[in-house]
N, C-alpha and C positions, 0 to 999 in steps of 0.2 A: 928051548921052550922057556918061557918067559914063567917069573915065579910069582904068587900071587904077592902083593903087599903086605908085611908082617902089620898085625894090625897091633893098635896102641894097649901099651899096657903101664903100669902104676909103676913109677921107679920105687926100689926096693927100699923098705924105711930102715932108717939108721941101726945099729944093734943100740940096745934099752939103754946100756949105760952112758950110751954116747948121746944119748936125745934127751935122758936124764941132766946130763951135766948142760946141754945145751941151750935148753930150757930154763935151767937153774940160772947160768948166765945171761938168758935174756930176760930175767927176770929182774934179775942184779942191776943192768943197765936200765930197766925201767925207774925203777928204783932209784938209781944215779939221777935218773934226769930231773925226780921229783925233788930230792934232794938238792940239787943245782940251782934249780927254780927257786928254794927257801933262800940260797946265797944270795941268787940274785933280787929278791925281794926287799932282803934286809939292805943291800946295798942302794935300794928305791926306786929298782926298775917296776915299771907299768905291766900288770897282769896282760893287757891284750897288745903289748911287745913281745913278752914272751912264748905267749900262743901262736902270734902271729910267725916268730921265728922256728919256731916246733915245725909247725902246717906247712911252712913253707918250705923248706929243708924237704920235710915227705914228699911233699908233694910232686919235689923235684923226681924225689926218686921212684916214686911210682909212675913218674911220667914217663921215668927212661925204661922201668920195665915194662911198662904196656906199650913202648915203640920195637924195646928188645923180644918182644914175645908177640909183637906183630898183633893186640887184639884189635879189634873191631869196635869204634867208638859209638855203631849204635844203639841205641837202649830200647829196649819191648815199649810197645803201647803202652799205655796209663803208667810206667812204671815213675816218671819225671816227679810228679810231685812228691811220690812217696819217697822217690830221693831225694827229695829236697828239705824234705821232713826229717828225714832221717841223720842227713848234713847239717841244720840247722842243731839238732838235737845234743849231736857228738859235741857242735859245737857250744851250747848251753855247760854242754858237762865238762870237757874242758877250764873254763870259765870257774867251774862251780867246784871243780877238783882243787883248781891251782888255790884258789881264796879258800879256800880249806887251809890249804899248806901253808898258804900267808899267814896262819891266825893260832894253827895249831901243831902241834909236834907232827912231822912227817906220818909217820907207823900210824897214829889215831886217827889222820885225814884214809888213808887206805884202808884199813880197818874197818872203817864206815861204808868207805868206797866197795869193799867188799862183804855190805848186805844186801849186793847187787844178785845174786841166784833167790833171796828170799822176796827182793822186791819184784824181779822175773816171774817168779811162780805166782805169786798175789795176783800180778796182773793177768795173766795168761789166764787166768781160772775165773779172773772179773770178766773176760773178755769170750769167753766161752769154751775156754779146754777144762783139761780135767782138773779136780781139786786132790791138792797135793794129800797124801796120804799119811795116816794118822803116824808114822816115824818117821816122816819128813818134816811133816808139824811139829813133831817133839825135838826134832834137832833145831830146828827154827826158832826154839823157844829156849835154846839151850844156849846158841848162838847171841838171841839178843838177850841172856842174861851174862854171858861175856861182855858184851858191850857198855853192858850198865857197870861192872867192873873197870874195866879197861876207861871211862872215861870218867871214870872216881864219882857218880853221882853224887852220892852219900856227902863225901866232900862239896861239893855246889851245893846242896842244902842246908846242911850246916854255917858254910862261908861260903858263898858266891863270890866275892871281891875278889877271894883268894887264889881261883884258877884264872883271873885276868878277864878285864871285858870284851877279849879275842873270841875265848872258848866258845859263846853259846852262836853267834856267829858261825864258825867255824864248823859247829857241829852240824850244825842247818844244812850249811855249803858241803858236809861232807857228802850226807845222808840225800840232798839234792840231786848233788853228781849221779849216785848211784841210780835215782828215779829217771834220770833224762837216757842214759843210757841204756836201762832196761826197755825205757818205751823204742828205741831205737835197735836195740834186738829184736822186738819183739815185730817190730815192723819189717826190718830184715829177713826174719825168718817167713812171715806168712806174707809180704805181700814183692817181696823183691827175690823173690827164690829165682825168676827167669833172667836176674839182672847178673852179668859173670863180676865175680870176687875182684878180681887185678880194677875193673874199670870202676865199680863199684864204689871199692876204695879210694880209687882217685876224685871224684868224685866228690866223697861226701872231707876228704881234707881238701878238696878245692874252696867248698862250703863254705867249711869254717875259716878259710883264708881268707878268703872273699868279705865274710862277715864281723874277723874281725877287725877288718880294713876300714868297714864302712864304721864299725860302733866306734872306732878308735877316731875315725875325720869327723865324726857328729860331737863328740864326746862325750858319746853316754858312758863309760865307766871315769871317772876323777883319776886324772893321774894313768890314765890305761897305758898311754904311749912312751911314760915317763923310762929318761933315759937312766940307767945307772949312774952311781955316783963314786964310784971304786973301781978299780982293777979286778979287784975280786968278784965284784958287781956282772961284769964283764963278760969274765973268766965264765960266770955261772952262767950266763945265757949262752954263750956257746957250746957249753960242756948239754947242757940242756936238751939243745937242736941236737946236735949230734948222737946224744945217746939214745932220747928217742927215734931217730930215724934210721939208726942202726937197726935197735932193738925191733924195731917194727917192721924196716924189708926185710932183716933176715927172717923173722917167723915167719912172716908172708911166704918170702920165696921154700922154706924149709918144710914146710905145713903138710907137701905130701910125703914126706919121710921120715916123721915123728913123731908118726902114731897117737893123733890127738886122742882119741879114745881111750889109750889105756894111759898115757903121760899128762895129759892137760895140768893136771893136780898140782904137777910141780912147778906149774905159774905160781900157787902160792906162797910160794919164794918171797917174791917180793916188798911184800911186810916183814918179813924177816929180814930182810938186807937192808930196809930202809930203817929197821929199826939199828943194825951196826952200823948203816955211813952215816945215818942222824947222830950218834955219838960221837964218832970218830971225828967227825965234819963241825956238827952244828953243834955240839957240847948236850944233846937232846936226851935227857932221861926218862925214865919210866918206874914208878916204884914194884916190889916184889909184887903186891896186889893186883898191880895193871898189867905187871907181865905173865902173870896167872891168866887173867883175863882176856890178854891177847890170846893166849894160845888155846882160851877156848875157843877163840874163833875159829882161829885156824883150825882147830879139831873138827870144827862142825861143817867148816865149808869142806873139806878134805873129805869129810863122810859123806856129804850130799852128793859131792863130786861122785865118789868113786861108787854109790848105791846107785844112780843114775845109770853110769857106764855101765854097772852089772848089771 
């Protein structure tokens, strides 16, 4: 007698401590690559060289997992433009991330990078969901008075010359990133639900490949394609590519066994690690004020996180 087909079930997710530490390390790695990118900056590679090597690198490999895992390259009706929105968008922030890093201490370009759950919420609520709740709002405001710490306002007031005429730039571009991003979740979540994640994602790092190909042969960014001028120079765009597209299939592929729900949190690693390889690496400090200040971020995205999940 024939048996019937065991039908599909969730592979079993990691135990905590092991998706903890795992998470922490790709966190690390994110981190690395941000980091890399500053080397290769200061050595005078082209912002849309090193995008383009990031994207490209991915791209490779989500190409080999959407062959290894046999998906299906067609996409639902209407879905095309909203991916192409949403491709273009990553790639916007991208862009807006890395010229942060160019201009500013790693940790402070992230940092900013992560008023992305407050810039989420704003939008989602302009857009017609719920309006965030009155200790979500108080964390939010708790949050960006870390911010105004951590990026020493008081100091730019006083002396502006004094943080360098990188900073206000840099701030722009940090807080940017964070806005193109958000619209790019947010289109994710409500308009591309039918689109599958593996293809999805290849996809929209095709996007930005694609895009920064064309702005780099037009030459709209100065300098975009510029090649390094060091060893070091080098060294950092490879280290770059690689650590983000490590970092990135492995979450990918790990995503159903590590318990996003109750672990996510510990993505906010990554300001933390970018604030030890910015030392270790780039000589990059932060005074006792600003590492106050960081860590109310961190406290605050950690709360949002985890009151959300509960």
């Amino acid at each position: 007698m024939s048996t019937p087909s065991a039908e599909f079930t969730a592979p079993a997710p990691f135990p905590r401590p092991l998706a903890l530490a795992l998470m922490c390390g790709l966190a690390t790695l994110f981190a690395a690559n941000h980091v890399s990118a500053r080397v290769a900056f200061d050595a005078g590679a082209g912002l849309l060289l090193a995008i383009v090597l990031r994207s490209g690198v991915a791209t490779l490999a989500l190409a080999a997992l959407v062959v290894f895992q046999r998906k299906s390259l067609r996409m639902p009706a209407g879905t095309g433009r909203w991916q192409l929105t949403v491709g273009l968008l990553v790639a916007v922030q991208s862009l807006c991330l890395y010229s942060a890093v160019a201009r500013i201490p790693v940790v402070v370009a992230l940092l900013l990078m992560n008023t992305l759950p407050i810039q989420l919420a704003l939008l989602s609520w302009a857009l017609g969901g719920s309006r965030p709740t009155a200790r979500a709002a108080l964390v939010m405001g708790v949050i960006l008075v870390g911010l105004v710490v951590v990026l020493d306002v008081p100091a730019w007031l006083n002396d502006p010359e004094a943080m360098g005429p990188g900073w206000p730039a840099g701030v722009a571009f940090g807080l940017a990133a964070a806005t193109a991003f958000a619209g790019a979740l947010w289109i994710t979540e409500h308009r591309l639900a039918a689109l599958g994640s593996t293809l999805r994602s290849l996809l929209t790092m095709l996007t930005v490949l694609v895009a920064m190909i064309i702005a780099g042969g037009l030459g709209l960014v100065p300098g975009g394609m510029a090649l390094p001028q060091s060893l070091p120079g080098w060294a950092g765009l490879v280290l770059l590519a690689l650590c983000y597209a490590v970092a990135f299939s492995t979450l990918f592929i790990c995503v159903p066994r590590l318990d996003m729900a109750r672990n996510a949190p510990a993505m906010n690693m990554e300001p933390v690690a970018a604030l030890i390889l910015g030392y270790l690496v780039l000589g990059q400090t932060l005074s006792p004020v600003q590492l106050a200040g960081g860590a109310i971020v961190l406290a605050g995205i950690l709360f949002l996180g985890l009151s959300k999940r509960a």
